[in-house]
N, C-alpha and C positions, 0 to 999 in steps of 0.2 A: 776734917779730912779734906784732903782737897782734890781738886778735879784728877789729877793724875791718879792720884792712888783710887780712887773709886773706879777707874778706869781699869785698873791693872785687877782689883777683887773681880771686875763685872767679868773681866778676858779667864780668868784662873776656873770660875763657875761655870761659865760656859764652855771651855775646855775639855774640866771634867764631865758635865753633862753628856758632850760628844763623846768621849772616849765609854764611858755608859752606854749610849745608845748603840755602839759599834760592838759588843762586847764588851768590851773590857774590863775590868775589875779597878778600878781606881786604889785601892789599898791593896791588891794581887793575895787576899787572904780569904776563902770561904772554906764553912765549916765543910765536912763529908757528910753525906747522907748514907744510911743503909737502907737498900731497898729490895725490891725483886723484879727477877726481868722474865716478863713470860713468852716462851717460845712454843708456838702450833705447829706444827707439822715441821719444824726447825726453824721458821722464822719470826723472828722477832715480832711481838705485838705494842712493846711498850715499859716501863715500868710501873711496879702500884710500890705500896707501903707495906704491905703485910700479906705474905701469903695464906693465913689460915682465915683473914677476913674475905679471902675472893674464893677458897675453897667451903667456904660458910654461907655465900652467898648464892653461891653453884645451888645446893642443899636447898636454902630456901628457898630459890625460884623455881626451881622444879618439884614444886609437891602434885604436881600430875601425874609424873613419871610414877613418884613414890605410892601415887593411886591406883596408878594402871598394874604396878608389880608388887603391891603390895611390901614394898620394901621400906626401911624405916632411912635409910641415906643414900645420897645421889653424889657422883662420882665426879671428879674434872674428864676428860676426855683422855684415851691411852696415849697420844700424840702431843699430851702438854705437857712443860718444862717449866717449872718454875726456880732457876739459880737467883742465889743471893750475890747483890754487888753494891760496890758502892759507887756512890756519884756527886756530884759538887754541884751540876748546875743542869742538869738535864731533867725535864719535864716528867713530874710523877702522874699518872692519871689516874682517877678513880677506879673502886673495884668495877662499878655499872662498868662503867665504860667499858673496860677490858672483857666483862662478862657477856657485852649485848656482841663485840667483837665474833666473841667466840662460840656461843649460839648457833649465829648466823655460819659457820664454817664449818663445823663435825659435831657429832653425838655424845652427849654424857652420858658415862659410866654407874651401870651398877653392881654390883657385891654377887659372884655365882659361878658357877661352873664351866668350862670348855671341855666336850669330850671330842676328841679325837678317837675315828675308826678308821686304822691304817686300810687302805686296799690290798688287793690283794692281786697275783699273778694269773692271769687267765688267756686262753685264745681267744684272738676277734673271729670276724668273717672270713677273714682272708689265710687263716691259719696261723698266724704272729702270735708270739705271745707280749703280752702287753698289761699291764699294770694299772688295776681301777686308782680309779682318784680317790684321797684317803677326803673324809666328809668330816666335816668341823658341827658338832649340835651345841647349843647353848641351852641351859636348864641352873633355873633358880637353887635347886636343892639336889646331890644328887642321886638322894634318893629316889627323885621322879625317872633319873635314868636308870638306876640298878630293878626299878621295879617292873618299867616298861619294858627292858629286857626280858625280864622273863614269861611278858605275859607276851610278847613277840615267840619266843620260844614256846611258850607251851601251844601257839598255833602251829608247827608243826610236828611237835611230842605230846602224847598225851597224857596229862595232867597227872594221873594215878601212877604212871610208870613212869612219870619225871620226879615227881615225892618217892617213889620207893628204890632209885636209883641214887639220891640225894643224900634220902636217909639210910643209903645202904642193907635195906628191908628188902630186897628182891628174891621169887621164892628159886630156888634153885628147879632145873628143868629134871622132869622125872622121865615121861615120855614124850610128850610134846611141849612148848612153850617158847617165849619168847626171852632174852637174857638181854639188857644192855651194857655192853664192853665201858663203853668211854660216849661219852658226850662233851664236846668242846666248841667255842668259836672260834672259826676260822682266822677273824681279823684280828690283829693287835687292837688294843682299846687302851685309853690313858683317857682319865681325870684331872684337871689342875682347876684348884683355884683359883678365880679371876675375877677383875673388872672388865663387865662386859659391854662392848658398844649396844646403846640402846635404836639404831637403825639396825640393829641384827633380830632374825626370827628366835623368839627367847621361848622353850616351854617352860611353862608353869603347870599343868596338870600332865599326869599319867595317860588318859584319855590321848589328848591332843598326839604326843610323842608315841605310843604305842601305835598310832593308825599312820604316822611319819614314817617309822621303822618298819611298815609292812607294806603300805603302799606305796615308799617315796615320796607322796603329795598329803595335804592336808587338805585338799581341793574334795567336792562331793563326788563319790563315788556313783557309776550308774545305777539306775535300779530298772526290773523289769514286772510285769505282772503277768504272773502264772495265769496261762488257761488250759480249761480245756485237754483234759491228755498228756499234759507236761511232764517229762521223769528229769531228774536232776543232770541226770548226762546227755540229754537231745537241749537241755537248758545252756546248759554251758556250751559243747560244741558249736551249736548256734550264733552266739554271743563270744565265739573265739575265746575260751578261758578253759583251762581245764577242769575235768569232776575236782578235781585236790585242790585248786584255787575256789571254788564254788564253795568248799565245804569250808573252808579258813574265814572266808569273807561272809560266811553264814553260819556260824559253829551251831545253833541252834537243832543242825540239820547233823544227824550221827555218822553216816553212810549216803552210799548213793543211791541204797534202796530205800531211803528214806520219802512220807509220800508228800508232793506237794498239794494244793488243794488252789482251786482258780480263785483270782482275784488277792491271791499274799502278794506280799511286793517280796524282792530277793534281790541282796545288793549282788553286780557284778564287775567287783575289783578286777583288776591285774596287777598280781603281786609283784612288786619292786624292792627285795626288801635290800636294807640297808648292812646288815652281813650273814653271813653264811653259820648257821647252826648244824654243825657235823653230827652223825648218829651212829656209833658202830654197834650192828646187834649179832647176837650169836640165835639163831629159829630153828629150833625141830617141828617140823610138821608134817603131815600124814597127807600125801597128796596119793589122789588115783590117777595113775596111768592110763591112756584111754586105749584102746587095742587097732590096730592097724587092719586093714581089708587086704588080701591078698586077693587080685581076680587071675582068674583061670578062662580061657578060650575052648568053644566045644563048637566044632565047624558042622557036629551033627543037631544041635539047637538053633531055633529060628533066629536069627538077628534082634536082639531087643530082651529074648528071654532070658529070664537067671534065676540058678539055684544057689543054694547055701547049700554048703557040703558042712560049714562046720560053724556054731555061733562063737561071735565074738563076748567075750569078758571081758571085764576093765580090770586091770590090775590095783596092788595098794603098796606105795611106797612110804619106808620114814627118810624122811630129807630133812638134813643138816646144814643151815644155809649161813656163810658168813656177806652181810647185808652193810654196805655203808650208803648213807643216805644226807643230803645236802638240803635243806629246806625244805624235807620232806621228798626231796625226789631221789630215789639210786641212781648214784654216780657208780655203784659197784657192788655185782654179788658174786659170790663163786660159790656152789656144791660143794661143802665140804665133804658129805659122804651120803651114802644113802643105803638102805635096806632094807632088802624087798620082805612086806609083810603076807601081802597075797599077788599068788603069780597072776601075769595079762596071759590073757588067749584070744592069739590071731583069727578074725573071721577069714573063710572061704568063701568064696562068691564063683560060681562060674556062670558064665555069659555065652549065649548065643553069638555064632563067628568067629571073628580074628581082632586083635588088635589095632589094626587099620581099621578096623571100622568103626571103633568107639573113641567119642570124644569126651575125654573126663567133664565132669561138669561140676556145679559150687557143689561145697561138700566132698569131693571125692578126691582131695590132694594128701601127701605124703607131707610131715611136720618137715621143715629142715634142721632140725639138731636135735643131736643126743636126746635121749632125755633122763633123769630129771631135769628140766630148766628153769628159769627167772624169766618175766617179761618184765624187763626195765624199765620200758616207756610205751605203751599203749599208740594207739594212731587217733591224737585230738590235739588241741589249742593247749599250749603250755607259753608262762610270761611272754603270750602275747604274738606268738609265732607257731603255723600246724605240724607239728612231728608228723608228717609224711609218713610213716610206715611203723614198725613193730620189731620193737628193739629185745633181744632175747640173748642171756646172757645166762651164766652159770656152768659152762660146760666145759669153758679151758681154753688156754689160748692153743690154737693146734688141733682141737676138736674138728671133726668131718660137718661141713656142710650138705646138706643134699637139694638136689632139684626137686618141685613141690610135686611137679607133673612133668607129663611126655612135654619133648619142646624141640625149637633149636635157637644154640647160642647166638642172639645177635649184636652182643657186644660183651668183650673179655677184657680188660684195660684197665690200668693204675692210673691212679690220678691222686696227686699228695696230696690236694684241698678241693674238694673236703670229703671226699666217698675213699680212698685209700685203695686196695683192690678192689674191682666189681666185677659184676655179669648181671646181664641184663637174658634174661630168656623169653622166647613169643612161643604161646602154648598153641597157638594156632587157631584159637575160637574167642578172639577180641581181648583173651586176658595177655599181660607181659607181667613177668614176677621179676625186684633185682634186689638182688643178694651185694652189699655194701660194707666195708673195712676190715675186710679177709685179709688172712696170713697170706695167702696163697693161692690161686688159681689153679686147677687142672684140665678146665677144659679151655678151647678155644673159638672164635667166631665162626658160624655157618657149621657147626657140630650137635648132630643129633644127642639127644640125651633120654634118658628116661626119668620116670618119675623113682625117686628114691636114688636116684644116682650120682654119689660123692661128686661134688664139682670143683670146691675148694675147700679152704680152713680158716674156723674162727679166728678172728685176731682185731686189733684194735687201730689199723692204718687210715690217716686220713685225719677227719676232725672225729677223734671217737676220744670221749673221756677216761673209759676200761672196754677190756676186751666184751665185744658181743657183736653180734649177727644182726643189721640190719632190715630188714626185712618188707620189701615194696608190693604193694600188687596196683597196676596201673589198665586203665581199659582207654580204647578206643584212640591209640596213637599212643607216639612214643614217649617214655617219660620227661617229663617239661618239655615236650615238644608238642603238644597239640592233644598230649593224652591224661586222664582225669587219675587222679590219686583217690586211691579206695582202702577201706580198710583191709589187712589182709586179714586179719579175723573170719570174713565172711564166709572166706575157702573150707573152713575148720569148722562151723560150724553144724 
């Protein structure tokens, strides 16, 4: 060969060599490859060779997870893509590789449930109506949610009349008793299978999800130690919760006559729960009417002296009550009817002087409605905030209000958020009483009244969820204005 032509092989080698190094394909022929291209969150990571070899190796790496959930398979991530493509000359990486990729970025999937509790439509503070946030639970099985549900439920029905309402075994009412219409939740609820991110809070026991669905938190609940004197309801007021929250977070405990004994510990939750368990009951029961004092003036008896002219009786009524109830609390009752079993008899009392000279004192006020009545809500700590006064309901919308006592009105005024109608009346000897989400009004500011004397009409204006009579007693200044909230119970008893 001679020097040129060795020349011309050396230039053609080298040539191609460069067009190699530049890309290029020297023969412009390569096979196709099938691969996969894996995409996180939508972008590209790469391609591997085989997608059920990177989906198997997910699997194996993570036998913690499979430890921690007792699960037998581990999931790729909800945000990964794996399309098939092909390619001639682009770079295949390892499954590792792409696996430690992806690790490092979002959470692997495991095999279980999503429940969805739609919200629901409710007032805020401001009187809006506004829309809870629907709450996403994750659960392995979900039987662990169909089961906690009901043990959430039966914290506020009780056990025996939630099995015989189920099994349709309830005894029918003959003269007194209690009947449940319907039982429902409030929220929409949906179940779907899924693969669940493992950064998401997963229940696996009954336990754990059952104390979620009632207190919102899974966090330790307070505890207190009984001394000393303690009764179930100076326990809880204290501790801002009410006797009904007390008894749920303590079911061990029947009632609120239940006794406690110094040195038990008693948790005290505040109930958050996660949706609303409706109650409709139909109640016959046999309530006593308690009899009214009539006083009488006798300007020929010393000042301070009294006789009875006539003793008081208590009456016996049967009362017919339709009750709807939210978590164990009534959102609504009405009197369906009532009939009287034994008649009340008014006492007489007459008193030494004039009415001007006596000043009513505790014990000696006039009920303000009808009666028979419902007391809706009590004056104590309910989820977390003090119901101020004494919610009394059953009588109708349009029912007579009356003043407790002698007085004069110092405040008669509407207000849409959140008291509706009011009156505010000052009895004259430190107490003020206020009457809140009346139909109606009849009297006006700086207008004397008497005890017993219609001043408006039930009704539900304002932030009221059903018709009923709010009811305040405040001492020592004016309501949230410098004056202390009392219960009005005290007057009555």
């Amino acid at each position: 060969m001679t020097k040129k032509m060795i020349f011309y092989v050396a230039f053609c080698a080298l040539f191609s060599a460069g067009l190699l190094f530049m890309g290029f394909d020297t023969n412009y022929r390569k096979e196709p490859k099938e691969c996969y291209r894996v995409y996180l969150e939508g972008k590209s990571l790469g391609l591997i060779s085989s997608k059920t070899d990177l989906e198997q190796h997910i699997d194996k790496e993570q036998e913690a997870l499979k430890e921690k959930y007792q699960v037998k398979k581990v999931y790729p991530p909800k945000d990964l893509d794996i399309v098939k493509e092909i390619t001639y000359d682009e770079k295949i990486y390892s499954t590792d590789y792409i696996y430690n990729k992806i690790k490092d970025i979002t959470p692997f999937t495991i095999n279980g449930y999503v429940v969805t509790i739609s919200g629901i439509e409710q007032k805020n503070e401001e009187g809006k109506t506004e829309r809870t946030k629907d709450e996403k639970i994750y659960v392995l099985d979900k039987k662990i949610f169909t089961n906690s549900v009901d043990k959430t439920i039966r914290s506020f029905i009780d056990s025996k009349e939630l099995d015989a309402y189920i099994n349709e075994t309830q005894a029918e009412i003959v003269d007194t008793g209690k009947y449940i219409e319907d039982i429902h939740i409030e929220n929409a609820i949906t179940i779907q299978k899924d693969n669940i991110p493992t950064d998401k809070m997963i229940f696996t026991n009954e336990e754990d999800l059952s104390k979620y669905l009632l207190f919102g938190t899974l966090e330790a609940q307070q505890k207190y130690v009984v001394k000393e004197g303690d009764t179930i309801e100076d326990v809880s007021f204290a501790n801002k919760i009410s006797s009904e929250e007390f008894l749920i977070a303590n079911p061990t405990f029947k009632n609120t006559d239940s006794l406690l004994f110094p040195g038990q510990e008693v948790t005290l939750g505040i109930l958050q729960p996660k949706f609303r368990t409706i109650e409709e009951d139909h109640v016959v029961e046999e309530e006593e009417q308690k009899y009214e004092t009539e006083v009488r003036y006798d300007n020929n008896m010393l000042i301070g002296q009294t006789k009875v002219l006539q003793a008081g009786q208590n009456g016996l009524n049967r009362v017919t009550k339709k009750i709807q109830m939210a978590n164990g609390e009534i959102i609504s009752a009405v009197i369906a009817s009532t009939e009287e079993v034994k008649p009340v008899v008014n006492e007489i009392v007459v008193r030494g002087g004039n009415s001007g000279y006596y000043v009513p004192g505790v014990g000696d006020w006039a009920w303000p409605t009808n009666t028979p009545y419902i007391i809706t809500s009590r004056f104590e700590w309910r989820w977390g905030q003090l119901h101020d006064g004494l919610d009394i309901s059953g009588t109708g919308e349009g029912s007579p209000i009356r003043a407790v006592g002698n007085g004069t009105v110092i405040t008669s005024e509407y207000q849409s958020w959140p008291n509706g109608h009011y009156i505010y009346i000052d009895h004259g000897n430190g107490y003020i009483t206020t009457y809140l989400h009346m139909s109606a009004r009849y009297v006006s500011a700086g207008q004397t009244v008497t005890k017993g004397q219609i001043i408006g009409a039930m009704g539900h204006s304002g932030w009221a969820t059903g018709t009923h009579l709010h009811l305040g007693l405040w001492r020592g200044g004016y309501p949230y204005r410098g004056g202390t909230a009392m219960n009005p119970m005290l007057l009555f008893q």
